[in-house]
C-alpha positions in Angstrom: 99.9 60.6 169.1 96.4 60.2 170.4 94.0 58.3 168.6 91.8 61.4 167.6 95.1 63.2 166.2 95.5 59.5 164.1 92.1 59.9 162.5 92.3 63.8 161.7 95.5 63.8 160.3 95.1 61.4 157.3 91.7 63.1 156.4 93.1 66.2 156.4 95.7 65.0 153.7 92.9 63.2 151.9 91.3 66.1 151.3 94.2 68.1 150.5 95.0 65.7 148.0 91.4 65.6 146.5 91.7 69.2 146.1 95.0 68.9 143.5 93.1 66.3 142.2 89.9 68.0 141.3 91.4 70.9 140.1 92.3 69.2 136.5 89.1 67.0 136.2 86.1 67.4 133.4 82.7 68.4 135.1 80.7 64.8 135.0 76.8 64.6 135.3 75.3 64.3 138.8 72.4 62.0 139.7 69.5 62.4 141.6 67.9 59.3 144.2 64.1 58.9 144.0 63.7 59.7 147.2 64.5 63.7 147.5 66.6 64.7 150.7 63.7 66.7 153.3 63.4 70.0 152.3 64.5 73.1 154.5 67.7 74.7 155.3 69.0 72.5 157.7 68.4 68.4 155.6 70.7 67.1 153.6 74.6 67.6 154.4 76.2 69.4 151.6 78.8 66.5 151.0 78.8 66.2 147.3 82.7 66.4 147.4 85.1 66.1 149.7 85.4 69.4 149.5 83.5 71.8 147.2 85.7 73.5 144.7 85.5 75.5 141.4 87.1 73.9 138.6 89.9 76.1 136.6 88.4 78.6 133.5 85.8 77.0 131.0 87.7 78.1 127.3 85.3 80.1 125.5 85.1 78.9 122.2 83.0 78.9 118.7 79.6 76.3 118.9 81.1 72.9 118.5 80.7 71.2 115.4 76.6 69.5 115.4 78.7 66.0 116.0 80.2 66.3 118.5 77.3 66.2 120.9 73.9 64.0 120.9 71.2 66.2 119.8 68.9 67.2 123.0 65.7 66.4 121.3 66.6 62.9 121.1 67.0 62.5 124.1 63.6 63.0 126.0 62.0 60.7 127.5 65.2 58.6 127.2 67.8 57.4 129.8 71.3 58.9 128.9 74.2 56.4 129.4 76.8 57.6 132.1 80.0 58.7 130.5 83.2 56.1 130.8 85.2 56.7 133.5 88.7 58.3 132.9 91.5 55.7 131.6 93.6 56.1 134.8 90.5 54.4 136.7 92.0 51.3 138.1 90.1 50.7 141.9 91.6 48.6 144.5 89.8 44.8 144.7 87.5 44.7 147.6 86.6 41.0 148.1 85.6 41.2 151.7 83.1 43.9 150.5 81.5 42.4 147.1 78.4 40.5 146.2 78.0 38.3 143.8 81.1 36.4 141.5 83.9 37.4 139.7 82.4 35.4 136.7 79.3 38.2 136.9 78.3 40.3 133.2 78.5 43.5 135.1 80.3 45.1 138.0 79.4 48.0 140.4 81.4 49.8 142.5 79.4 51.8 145.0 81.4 54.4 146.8 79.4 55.7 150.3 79.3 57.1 153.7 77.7 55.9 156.7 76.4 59.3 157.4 75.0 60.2 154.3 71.4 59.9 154.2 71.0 59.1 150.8 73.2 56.3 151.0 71.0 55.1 154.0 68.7 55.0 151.0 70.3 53.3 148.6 71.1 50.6 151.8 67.4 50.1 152.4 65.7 50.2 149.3 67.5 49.8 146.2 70.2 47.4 147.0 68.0 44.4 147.9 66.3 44.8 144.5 69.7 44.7 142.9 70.3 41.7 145.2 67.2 40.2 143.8 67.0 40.7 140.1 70.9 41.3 138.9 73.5 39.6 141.5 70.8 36.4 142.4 70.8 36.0 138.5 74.9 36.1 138.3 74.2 39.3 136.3 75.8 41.7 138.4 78.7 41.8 141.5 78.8 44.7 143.7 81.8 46.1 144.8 81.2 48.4 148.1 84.0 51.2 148.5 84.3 53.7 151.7 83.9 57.3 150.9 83.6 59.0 154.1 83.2 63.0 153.6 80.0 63.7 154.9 80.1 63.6 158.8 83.5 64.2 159.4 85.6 61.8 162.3 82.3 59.8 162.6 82.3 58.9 159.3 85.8 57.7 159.2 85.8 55.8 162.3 82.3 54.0 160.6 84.5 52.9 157.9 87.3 51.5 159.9 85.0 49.7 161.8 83.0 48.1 158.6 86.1 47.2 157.1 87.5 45.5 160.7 84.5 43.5 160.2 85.1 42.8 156.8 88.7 41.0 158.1 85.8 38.5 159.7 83.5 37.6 156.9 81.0 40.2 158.3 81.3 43.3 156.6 77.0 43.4 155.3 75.9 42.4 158.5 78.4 45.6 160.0 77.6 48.3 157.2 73.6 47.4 157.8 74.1 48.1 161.6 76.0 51.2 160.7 73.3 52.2 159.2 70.6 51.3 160.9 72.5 52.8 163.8 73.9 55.8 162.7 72.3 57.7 166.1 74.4 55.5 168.0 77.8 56.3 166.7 77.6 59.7 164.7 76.1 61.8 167.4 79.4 61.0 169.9 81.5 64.1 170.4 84.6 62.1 170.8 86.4 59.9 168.9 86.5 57.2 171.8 83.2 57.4 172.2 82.5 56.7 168.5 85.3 54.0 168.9 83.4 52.5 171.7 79.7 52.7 170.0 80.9 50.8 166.7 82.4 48.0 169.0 79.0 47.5 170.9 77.4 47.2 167.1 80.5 44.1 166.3 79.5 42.3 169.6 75.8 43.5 168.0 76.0 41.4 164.9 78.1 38.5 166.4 81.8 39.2 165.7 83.6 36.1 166.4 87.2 37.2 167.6 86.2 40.9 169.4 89.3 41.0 170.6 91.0 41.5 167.1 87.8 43.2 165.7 88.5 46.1 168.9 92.1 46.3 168.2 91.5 46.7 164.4 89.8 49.6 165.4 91.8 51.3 168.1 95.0 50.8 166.1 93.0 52.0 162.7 94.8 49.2 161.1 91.7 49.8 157.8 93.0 53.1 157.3 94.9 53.0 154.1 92.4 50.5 152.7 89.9 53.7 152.9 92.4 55.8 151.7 92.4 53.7 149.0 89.0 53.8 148.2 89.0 57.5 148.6 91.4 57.8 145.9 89.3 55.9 143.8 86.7 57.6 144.0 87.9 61.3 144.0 89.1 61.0 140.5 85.6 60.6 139.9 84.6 63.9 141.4 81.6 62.9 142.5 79.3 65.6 143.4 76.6 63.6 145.2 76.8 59.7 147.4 76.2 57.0 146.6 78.9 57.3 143.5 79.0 54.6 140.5 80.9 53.0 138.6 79.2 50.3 136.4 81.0 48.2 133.3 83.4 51.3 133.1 81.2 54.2 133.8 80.6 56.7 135.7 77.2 57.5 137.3 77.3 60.5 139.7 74.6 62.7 140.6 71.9 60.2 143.0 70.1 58.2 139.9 66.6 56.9 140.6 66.1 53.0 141.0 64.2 52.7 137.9 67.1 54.6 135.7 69.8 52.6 137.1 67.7 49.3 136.5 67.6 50.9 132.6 71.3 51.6 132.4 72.0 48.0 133.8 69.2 46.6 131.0 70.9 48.6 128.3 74.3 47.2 129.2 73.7 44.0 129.9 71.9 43.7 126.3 74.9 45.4 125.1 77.1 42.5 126.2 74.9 40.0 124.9 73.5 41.4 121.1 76.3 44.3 120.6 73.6 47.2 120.6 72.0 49.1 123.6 68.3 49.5 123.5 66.3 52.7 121.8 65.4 53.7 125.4 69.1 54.6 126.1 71.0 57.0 124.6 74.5 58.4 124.6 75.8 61.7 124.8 79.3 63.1 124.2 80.4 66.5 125.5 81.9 68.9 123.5 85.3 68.8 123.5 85.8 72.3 123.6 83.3 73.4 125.4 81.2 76.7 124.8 80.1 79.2 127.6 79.1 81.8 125.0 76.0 81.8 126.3 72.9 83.5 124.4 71.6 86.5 126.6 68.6 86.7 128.3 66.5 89.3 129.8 63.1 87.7 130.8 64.9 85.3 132.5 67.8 87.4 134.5 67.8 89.0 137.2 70.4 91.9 138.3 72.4 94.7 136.7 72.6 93.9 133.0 76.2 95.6 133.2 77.1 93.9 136.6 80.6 92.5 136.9 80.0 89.1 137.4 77.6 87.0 135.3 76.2 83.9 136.7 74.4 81.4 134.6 72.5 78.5 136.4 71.2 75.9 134.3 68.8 74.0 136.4 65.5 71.9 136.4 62.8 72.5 138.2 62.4 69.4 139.9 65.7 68.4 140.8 65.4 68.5 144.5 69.5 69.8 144.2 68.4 72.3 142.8 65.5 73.0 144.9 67.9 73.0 147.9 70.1 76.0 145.8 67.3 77.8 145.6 66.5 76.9 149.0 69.6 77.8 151.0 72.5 79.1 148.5 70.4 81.8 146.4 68.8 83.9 149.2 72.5 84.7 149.9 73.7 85.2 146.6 70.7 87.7 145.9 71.5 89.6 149.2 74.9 89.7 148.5 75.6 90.0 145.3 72.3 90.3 143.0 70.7 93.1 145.2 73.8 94.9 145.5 74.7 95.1 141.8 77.8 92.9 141.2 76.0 90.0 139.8 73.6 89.5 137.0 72.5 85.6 137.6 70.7 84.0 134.2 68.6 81.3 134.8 68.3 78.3 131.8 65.9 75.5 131.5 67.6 72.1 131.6 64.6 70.0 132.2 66.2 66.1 132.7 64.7 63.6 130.6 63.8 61.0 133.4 61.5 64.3 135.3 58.5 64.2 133.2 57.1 66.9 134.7 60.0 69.2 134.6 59.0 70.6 130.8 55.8 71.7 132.0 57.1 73.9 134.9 60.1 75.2 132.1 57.2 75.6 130.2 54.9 77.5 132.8 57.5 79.9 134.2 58.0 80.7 130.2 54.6 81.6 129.7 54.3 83.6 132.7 57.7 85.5 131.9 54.9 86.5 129.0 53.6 88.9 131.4 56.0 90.0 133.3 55.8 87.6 136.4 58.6 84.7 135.3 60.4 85.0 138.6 57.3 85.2 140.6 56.6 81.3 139.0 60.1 80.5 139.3 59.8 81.3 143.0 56.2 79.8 143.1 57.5 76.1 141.2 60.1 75.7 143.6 58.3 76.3 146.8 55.7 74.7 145.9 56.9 71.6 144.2 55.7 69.6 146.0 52.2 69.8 144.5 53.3 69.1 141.5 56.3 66.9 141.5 55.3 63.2 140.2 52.0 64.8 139.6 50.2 63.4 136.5 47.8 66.9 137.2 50.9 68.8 136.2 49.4 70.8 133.6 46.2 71.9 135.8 48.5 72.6 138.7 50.8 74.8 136.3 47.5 76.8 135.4 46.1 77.2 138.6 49.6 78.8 139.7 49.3 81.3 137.2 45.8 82.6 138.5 46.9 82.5 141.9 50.0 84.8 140.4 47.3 86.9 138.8 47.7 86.2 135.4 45.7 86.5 132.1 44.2 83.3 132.4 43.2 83.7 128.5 46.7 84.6 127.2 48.9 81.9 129.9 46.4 78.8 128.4 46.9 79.8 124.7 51.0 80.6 125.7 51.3 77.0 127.8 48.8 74.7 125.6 50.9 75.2 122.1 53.9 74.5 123.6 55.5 78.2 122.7 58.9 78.0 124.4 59.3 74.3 123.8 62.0 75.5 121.1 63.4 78.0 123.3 64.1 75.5 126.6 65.4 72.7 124.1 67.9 75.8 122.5 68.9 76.6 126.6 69.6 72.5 126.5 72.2 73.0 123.7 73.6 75.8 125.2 74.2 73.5 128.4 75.4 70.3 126.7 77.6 72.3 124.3 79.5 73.6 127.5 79.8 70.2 129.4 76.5 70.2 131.1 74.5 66.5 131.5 73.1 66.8 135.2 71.3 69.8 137.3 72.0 72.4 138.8 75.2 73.7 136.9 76.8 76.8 137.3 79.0 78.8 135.1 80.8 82.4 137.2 82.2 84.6 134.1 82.6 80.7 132.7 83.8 79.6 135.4 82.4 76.1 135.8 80.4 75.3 139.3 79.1 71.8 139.7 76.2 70.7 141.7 74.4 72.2 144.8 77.3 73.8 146.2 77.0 75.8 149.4 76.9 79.6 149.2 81.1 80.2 150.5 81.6 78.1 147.4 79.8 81.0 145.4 81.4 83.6 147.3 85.3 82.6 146.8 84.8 82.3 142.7 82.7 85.8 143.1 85.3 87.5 145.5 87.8 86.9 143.2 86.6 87.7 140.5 85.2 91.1 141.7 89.1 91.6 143.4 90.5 91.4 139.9 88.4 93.8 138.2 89.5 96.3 140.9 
């Protein structure tokens, strides 16, 4: 057997695996980095899972009883606490690949692919500060774990060799070239090639016995360790890298630095006074969740009696949901909106941590007002980056509207009250009362669709759909 055939035949059942796996999992909330993937069709991989995959049939059920979920209006401008991970959740020990000490308040476990550009990220910028101010401190150990799903043989091969070098005592110094170096190794076309690249970064950062460190990785001798860490981690569905897991639970979806510092605040005064602060919350789905969804008309798009409904609940500056509307809903509208077999509904979710994601719910409201909520819908997401962080929000939100041709008059009265402030807050208890806690989320004739997925993702639930109705 060759050594590419070695590599590809193990992922393959990885991912096979993943897939029985994912099928019987609860949607979890996604994350977002503070640094947003570069815009445009071609960025970010599309990675978020090993491979993309509608869960089964959402139940459609009667509104859940009022406590059964955390009321949305108590929770903006808060920082909601992950969700605990399933109880089955019991990942391998990774000593070779862990800061800080056992005796530590709080642990991480940080699943990631070499390939992965927001992983690169979370590498360069946010892990020294946890270095810093939580594993320094004996506050915090961090657990690395491979995940590699987002460049394909490169990204396994990257794996084997960080944990080769882990066997050695060097497993930082060999994820940091990996990274650092990603050019080096990711862009071979061969699997010897990418073999031969990750050696030259070993004998790069010093390996002491290359001999063994170059067998380790000819022989893939790490292999099942990362199949082990796979495993871990695709019970988690995790729907964007770098995956969490922290004191039991779950953070998925790319969280900004300064959220993850609050949810490792919140716990750690949680272990030490037995109460988490007033700037965290918690939020419990509904158990049975409800994809009864109130119907809209300003805010949909299509055949009102089309055979497919698609709702989208989403936040206008999410930047994975900026790259749906960037790449996966041109398609969908050609396709299937244009064409009549899909009526696509579009509710605010606006995340509490995006402070100026109530404004532009608020602004594409106001202009719905007069007939143009699409055009500002369009107009917020291909143009956000005017606005996004902008402490101008409000004066950018008006001077879209007279750029859209607007009655300036009626838009300023419409967006200065606050009109629809009731209305997006009702489209959040519509979302939490069917599972959702992170954007963009999807639900096809209730079927549930989790993150930015790419548009063949769309089109199997759709296909099918449409086939059965035939």
């Amino acid at each position: 057997m060759s050594s590419q055939t070695k590599i590809l035949l193990p992922i393959l059942i990885l991912l096979t695996l993943a897939l029985a796996l994912s099928a019987c999992q609860q949607p979890i909330p996604a994350v977002e980095q503070d640094t947003a993937p570069q815009q445009g069709p071609t960025s970010t991989p599309v990675a978020e899972r090993p491979q993309p995959q509608a869960t089964p049939d959402v139940a459609t059920t009667s509104p859940p009883p009022e406590d059964t979920f955390h009321p949305v209006e108590e929770t903006v401008g808060k920082v909601i606490l992950p969700p605990e991970a399933p109880d089955s959740f019991n990942p391998a020990p990774r000593p070779d690949a862990t800061l800080g000490g056992e005796d530590a308040a709080l642990t991480l476990y940080e699943w990631c692919d070499y390939a992965y550009p927001n992983c690169l990220t979370f590498q360069a910028e946010i892990l020294p500060q946890l270095q810093e101010e939580y594993v320094a401190s004996g506050k915090l150990r961090i657990v690395h774990k491979e995940f590699p799903v987002a460049g394909g043989d490169p990204s396994v091969v990257a794996s084997i060799a960080a944990q080769c070098a882990a066997r050695q005592g060097k497993f930082h110094e060999m994820a940091e070239w990996l990274y650092n170096n990603a050019e080096a190794w990711s862009t071979q076309t061969d699997v010897a090639g990418m073999k031969d690249a990750v050696k030259a970064g070993g004998e790069a950062i010093g390996i002491e016995n290359l001999d063994a460190f170059k067998a380790c990785i000819d022989n893939d001798e790490t292999l099942e360790d990362i199949k082990r860490d796979y495993f871990d981690g695709s019970e988690l569905e995790f729907r964007e890298l770098p995956g969490f897991v922290i004191d039991g639970r779950v953070i998925n979806q790319g969280t900004s630095a300064s959220e993850l510092f609050t949810i490792l605040d919140a716990l750690l005064q949680e272990k030490e006074t037995g109460s988490l602060p007033d700037t965290v919350v918690t939020v419990t789905p509904s158990p049975t969740p409800d994809t009864d969804f109130e119907p809209e008309t300003v805010t949909a798009i299509g055949d009102p009696n089309a055979p497919v409904v698609i709702v989208e609940f989403s936040d206008y500056q999410c930047p994975f949901c900026l790259r749906h509307y960037q790449q996966t809903m041109p398609q969908l509208k050609k396709e299937y909106i244009d064409t009549g077999k899909v009526l696509y509904v579009f509710k605010d979710f606006p995340l509490s941590f995006h402070e100026q994601a109530m404004p532009a719910a608020m602004a594409a409201e106001c202009a719905g007002e007069q007939g143009q909520y699409w055009e500002m819908h369009d107009k917020l997401f291909s143009e956000r980056d005017k606005w996004n962080e902008n402490p101008d929000v409000n004066n950018i939100m008006k001077q879209f509207a007279q750029e859209l041709g607007l009655n300036m008059d009626a838009f300023n009265a419409c967006f200065d009250s606050g009109k629809y402030e009731d209305e997006i807050l009702a489209d959040m208890h519509e979302g939490i009362a069917a599972g959702v806690q992170g954007t963009p989320a999807f639900f096809i004739n209730g079927q549930f669709i989790s993150g930015a997925q790419p548009f063949e993702v769309f089109k199997q639930v759709i296909d099918q759909i449409l086939a059965e109705k035939q």
